[in-house]
N, C-alpha and C positions, 0 to 999 in steps of 0.2 A: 189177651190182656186181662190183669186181675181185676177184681172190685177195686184193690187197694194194693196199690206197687210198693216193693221197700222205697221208705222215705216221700214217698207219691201220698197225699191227702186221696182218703177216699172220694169223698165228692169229685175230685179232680175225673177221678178214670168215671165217676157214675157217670159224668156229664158225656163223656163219650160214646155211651152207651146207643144203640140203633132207636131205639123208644123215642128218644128225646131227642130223633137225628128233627123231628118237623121244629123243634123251641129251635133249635140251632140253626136250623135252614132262617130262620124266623127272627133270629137276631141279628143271622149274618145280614139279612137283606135291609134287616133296618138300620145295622152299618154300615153299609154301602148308600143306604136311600139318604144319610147325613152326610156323607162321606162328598153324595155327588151334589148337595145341596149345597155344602159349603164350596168347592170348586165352583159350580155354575156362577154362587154369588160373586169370586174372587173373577171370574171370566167375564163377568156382565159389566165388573166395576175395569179391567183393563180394557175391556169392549169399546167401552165408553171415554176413556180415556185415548184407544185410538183412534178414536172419531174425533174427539174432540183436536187431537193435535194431528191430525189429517185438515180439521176446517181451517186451525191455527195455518196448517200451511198454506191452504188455499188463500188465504187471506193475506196471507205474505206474497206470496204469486201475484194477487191482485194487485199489490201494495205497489210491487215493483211495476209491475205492467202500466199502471196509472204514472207514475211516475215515467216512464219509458214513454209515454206516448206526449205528457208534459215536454219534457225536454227536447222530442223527436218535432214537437210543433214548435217550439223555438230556434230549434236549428234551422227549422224551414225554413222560419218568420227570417231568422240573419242572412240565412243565405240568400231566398229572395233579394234582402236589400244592396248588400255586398254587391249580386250578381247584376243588379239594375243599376248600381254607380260606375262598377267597372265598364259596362258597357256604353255609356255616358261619355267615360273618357277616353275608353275606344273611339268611337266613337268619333270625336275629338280630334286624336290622335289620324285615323284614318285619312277626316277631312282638312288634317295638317298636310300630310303627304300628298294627296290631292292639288292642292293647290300648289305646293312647291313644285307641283312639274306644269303650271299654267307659262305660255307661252309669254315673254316680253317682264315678267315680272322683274327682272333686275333692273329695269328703265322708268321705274314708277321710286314715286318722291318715297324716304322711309313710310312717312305716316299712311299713306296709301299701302303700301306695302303689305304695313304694321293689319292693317283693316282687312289687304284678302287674304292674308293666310290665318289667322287667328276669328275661333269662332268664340265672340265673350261671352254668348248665353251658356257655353257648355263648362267656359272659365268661373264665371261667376257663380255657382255652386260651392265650387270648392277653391278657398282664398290660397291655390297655389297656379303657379304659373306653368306655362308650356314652353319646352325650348328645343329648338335645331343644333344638333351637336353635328359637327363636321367630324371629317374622318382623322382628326387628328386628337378628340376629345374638344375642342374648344365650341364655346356657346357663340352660335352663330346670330340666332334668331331669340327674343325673348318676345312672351305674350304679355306682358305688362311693363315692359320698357322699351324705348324705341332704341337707346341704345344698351344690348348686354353687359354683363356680368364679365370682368375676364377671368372665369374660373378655367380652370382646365379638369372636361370629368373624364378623362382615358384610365382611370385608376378605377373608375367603378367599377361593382360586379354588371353592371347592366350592357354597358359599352362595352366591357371585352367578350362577352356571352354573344353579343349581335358581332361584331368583328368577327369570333372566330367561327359563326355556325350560318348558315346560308340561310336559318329561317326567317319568313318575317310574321310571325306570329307576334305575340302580345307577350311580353316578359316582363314579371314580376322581380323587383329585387327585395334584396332584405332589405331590413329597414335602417334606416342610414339617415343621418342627422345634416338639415343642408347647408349648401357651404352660400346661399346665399341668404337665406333667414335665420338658419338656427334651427330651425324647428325640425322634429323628428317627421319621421315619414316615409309611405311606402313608393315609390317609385313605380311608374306603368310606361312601359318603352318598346317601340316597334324599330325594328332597321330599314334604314336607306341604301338604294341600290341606285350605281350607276347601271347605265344601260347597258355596260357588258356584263354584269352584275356584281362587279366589287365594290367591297366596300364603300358607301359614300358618310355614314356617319348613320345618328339616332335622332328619332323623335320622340319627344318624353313629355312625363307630368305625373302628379303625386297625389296621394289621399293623406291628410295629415292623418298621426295615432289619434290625436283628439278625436278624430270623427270617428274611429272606432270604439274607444273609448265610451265617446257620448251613445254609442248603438248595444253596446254589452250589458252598461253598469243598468240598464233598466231590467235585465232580466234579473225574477226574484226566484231563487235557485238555491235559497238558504244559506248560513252564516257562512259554510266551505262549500259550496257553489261554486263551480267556474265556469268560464266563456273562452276557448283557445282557437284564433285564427293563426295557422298554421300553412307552410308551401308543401307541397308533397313531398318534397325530400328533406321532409321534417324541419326546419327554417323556421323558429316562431315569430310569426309578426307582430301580434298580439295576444294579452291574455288578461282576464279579468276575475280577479282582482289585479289590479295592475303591480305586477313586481318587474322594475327594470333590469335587473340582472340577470329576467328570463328570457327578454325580448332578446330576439336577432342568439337564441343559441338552439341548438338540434335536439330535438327528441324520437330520434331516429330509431334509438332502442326502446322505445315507447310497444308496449301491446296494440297500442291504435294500427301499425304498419306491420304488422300480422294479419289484421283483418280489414285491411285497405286494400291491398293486393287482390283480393278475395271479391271484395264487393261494395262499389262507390257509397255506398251507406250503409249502418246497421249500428249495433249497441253490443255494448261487452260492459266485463265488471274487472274490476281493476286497481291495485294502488297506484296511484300518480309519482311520477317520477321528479315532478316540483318538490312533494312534500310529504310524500310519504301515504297518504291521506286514501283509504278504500273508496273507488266513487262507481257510482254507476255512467257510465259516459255511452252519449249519444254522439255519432260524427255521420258530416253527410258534406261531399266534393261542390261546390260551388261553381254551378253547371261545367263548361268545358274546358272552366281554367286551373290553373296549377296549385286549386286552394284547395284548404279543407277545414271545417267549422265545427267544431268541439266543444259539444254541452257536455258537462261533470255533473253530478251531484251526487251528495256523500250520502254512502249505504245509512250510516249512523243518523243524518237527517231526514233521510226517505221514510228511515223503520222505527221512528224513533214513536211514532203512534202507536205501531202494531205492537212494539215492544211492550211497552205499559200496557196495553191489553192483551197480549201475551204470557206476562209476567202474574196480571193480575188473572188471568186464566187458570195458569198454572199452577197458582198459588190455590186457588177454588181446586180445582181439580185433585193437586196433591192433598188438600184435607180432605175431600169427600173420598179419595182413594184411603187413606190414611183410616178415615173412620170406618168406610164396609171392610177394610182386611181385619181390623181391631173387632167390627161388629161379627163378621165370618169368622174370626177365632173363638170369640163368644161364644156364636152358635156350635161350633163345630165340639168346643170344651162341654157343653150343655149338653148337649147331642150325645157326645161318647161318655161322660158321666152319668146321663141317663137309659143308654144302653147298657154300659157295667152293670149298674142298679137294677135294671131288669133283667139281665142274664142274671146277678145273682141272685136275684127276688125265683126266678125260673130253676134256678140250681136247687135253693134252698126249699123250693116247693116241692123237689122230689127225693131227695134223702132225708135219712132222718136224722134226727139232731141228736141224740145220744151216740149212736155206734158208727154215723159214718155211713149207712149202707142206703137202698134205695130205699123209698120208704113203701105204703102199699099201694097206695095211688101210683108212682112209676111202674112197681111190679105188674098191677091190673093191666097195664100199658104195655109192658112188654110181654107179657105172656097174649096176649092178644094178637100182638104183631107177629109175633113169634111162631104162634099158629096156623096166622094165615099163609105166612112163608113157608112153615112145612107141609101143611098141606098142598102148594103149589110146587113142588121138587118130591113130595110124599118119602120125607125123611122125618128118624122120629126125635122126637121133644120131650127129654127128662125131667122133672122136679124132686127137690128134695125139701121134704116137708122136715123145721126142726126144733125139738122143743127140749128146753134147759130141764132135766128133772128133780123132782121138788123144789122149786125154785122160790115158793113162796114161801116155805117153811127158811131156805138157807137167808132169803132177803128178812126176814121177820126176825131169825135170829141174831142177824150181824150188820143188819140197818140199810137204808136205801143206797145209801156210796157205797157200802161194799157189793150190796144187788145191780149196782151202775155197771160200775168196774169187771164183775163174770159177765156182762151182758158185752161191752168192750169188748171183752178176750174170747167171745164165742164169734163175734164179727169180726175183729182181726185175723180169728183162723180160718174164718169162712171165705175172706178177702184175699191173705196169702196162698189162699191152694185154687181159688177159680179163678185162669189164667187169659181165657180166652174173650175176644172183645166183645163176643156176643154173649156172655155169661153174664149173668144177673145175679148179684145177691141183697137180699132185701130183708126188712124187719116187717115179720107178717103182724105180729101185734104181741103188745105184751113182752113175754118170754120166749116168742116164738120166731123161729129166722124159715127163710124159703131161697132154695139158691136153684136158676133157671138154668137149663142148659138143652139149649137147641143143637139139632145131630148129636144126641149121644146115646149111645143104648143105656138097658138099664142096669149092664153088667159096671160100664164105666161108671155110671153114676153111681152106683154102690161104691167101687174102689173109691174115686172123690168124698162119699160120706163117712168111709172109712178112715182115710189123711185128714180131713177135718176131726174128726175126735183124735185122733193122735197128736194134731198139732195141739187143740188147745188143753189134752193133758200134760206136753210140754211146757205152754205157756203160765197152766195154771198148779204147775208144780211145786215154784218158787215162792209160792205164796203161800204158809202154813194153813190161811184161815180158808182159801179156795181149792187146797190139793185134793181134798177128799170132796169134792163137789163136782170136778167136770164130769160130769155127767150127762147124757146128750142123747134120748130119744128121735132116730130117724125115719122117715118114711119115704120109700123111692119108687118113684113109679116114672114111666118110659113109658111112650104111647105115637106111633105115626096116626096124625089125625085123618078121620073118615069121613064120606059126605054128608052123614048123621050128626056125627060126633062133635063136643062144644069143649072149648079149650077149658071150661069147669071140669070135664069129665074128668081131666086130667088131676085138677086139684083135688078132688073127690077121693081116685083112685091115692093119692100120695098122703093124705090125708088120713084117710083109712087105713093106709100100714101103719102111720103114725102111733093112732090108735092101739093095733095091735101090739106094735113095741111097746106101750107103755103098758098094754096087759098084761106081756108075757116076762114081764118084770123091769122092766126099763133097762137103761143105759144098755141099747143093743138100735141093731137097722135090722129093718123090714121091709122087703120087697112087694111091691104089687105084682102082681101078676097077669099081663095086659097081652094084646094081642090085636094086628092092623085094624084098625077101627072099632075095635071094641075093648071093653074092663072084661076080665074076668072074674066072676062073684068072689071067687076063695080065694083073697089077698094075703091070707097068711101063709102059704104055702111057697116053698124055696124051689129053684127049679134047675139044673146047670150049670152055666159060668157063673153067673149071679150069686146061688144061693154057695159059692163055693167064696167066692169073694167077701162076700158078707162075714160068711166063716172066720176065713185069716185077716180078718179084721179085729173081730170082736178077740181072737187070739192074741194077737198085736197088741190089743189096749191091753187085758188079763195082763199080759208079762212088763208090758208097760207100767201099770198102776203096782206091781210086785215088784219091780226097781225100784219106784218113790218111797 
């Protein structure tokens, strides 16, 4: 690579240069040490952000569970009660049948009668009455009148459930309005058996809705809360908020009877088939009877806390994220504006600012390094010493911009003919250029100071006032360094041909005349390849300047 590529800014390729590989090692690291500051800040700020809406969830978790274990104690509290009336009127019920099988009782006056079959402490609880249905539906026996009812209940669900099934368990009907008060109500009924065991009819008695009613509306469960007593084959008895149009219909396709089957209690999340409504719902079976007891409460009233402090989390959160990515682009903008600024504070410290080239402080730097590396491969290291001639007479008579401008067009040709990436070309001082070239003998670097003046009597052809001016004293010297030997020696020996060209009348190259690890004294002497190079050089320009 050259000093200076077509249309490539000299500085561009200086910067690539092996000298100044430590600035560049030295800015790259301090691009990256910004590069990883600003990432780390943007990591710390979503770090932070996942914690935070990690805790937000936990607290939602919380939220629910607190609420789950609310509702799970309510359902307990109902079913308890539930399961302690039922058994009441079991109860009841049992010591009804009981007594209908007492010997002689058809021979006892009604009111006596009235007295052994009916227990009123178990009646007097609950203001509905107990009655003996015969096996035809008709009311045989009533607990609060001596003479029944003539309803006929063969049309119930309860009476044809005991007719047609040999149990005599405890059966709940739906809820059913009576034909002797009016009042709505759930029905509790056991069968009668004659002693062969056919049918002999039912024993019965009711819980009015009221009493459930008055056990639900006290749980506080918030605005869409509910309380649903329910038969396992989905039957609702009850439900609170009380909507009549729910009572006595199936919620059979309910989610509840997906995780009923599974397990007599537990909690799921769900919309309600009432109303649409998401709830979290608790149910738990009313010990061994065919019930089952249904707390709801709505997600939107459980989370309705956590939300506002959610929201209001969030809200924190997204502005304090908001300002460290705005503050990380900041830095990160600062950061890489003040790396450009010191790469090119570090660029412009080593070229020089007239011609483009390195200036002497890079050179001092790379012939040093240069050194050391050839002496460890013991390959040799060229320089070409070069000085404009008469330069101070042409700049005195044609002014300092036209002395600018030859000084230009001797580094431009110094730039377009040194090709390789370890090539140096630099402005020693003044009038003076120096172009480095590690491995090269001192044959090639002659041929190179030879295209260098040819190129810039090309360039300085077209210009009437600089034609008769390129004029270019060289001095080349080639040297593999020895375990004596100081990379000065080298500028000494290049130096000193210099000299001698400008003795033996200028515009001409001079070779030193070197040898492994040492200068040899008589530097004006041609030797070889070299001194034959040198020749169809200085040939070259002669026919060259006789064209112009």
């Amino acid at each position: 690579m050259a000093i200076a590529e077509a249309g490539k800014p000299v500085w561009k390729s200086l910067w690539s240069r092996q000298p100044a590989e430590a600035d560049d090692s030295s800015g790259w690291a301090w691009t990256q040490s910004h590069h990883r500051m600003t990432i780390s800040v943007v990591l710390l700020a979503l770090s932070f952000s996942a914690v935070c809406g990690w805790v937000l969830l936990e607290a939602r978790r919380a939220t629910e569970a607190r609420a789950t274990e609310v509702a799970t104690s309510l359902a307990n509290s109902l079913k308890a009660d539930i399961a302690r009336n039922v058994d009441l009127l079991n109860l009841s019920l049992e010591g009804l049948m009981s007594n209908l099988k007492l010997p002689g009782l058809d021979r006892l006056s009604p009111e006596m009668r009235q007295l052994v079959l009916f227990d009123y402490s178990a009646t007097a609880r609950h203001p509905t009455s107990m009655f003996v249905v015969d096996d035809t539906g008709r009311i045989t026996h009533d607990s609060k009148n001596l003479i029944p009812p003539g309803h006929n209940m063969s049309d119930r669900d309860y009476f044809q459930f005991h007719r047609d099934n040999d149990s005599a368990g405890l059966y709940v009907s739906r809820p059913i309005a009576s034909r002797v008060t009016g009042l709505s109500l759930v029905a509790f009924s056991r069968r009668l058996s004659h002693p062969d065991g056919s049918f002999a009819g039912v024993v019965l008695t009711a819980m009015l809705q009221d009493h459930f009613q008055a056990m639900f509306k006290d749980a506080s469960l918030g605005p869409n809360g509910t309380v649903t007593l329910a038969r396992t084959d989905g039957i609702v008895l009850m439900r609170w908020p009380f909507r009549q149009d729910f009572i006595g219909t199936s919620i059979k396709r309910a989610e509840l009877f997906t995780h009923f089957p599974k397990a007599s209690s537990g909690h799921y999340e769900s919309k309600a088939v009432s109303d649409g409504i998401k709830r979290l719902f608790v149910y738990t079976q009313v010990g061994n009877l065919p019930l089952i007891v249904v707390v709801g409460q709505s997600l939107d009233d459980v989370l309705a806390a956590w939300w506002r402090q959610a929201v209001a989390i969030g809200v924190l959160m997204a502005v304090l994220c908001a300002v460290t990515v705005m503050l990380a682009a900041f830095l990160h903008r600062e950061f890489a504006r003040r790396s450009a600024a010191e790469k090119k504070l570090t660029i412009l410290a080593t070229i020089d600012g007239l011609t483009g080239l390195a200036n002497r402080r890079h050179f001092n730097r790379a012939l040093a390094y240069e050194w050391r590396r050839a002496m460890r491969s013991r390959a040799p290291v060229a320089l070409l010493m070069i000085d404009a001639d008469h330069f101070k007479v042409y700049n005195d008579a044609h002014g300092h911009q036209a002395g600018d401008r030859l000084l230009q067009d001797i580094a431009a040709s110094i730039a377009a003919n040194v090709k390789r990436p370890s090539d140096i070309g630099a402005r020693y001082g003044g009038d003076e250029f120096a172009v480095l070239l590690p491995e090269t003998s001192l044959g090639d670097a002659a041929a190179l100071a030879a295209r260098i003046r040819e190129d810039l009597i090309v360039r300085c052809g077209a210009d009437e006032t600089q034609r008769g001016h390129a004029k270019l004293s060289i001095g080349v010297a080639s040297l593999v360094p020895g375990a004596e030997s100081k990379h000065r020696d080298l500028i000494a020996a290049a130096d000193k041909a210099l000299y001698e060209a400008k003795r033996l009348g200028r515009n001409r190259t001079e070779l030193a005349e070197t040898e492994a690890g040492s200068i040899v004294p008589d530097a004006g002497a041609y030797s070889g390849e070299a001194r034959g190079a040198a020749q169809m050089a200085d040939q070259a320009r002669s026919s060259a300047v006789a064209r112009i």
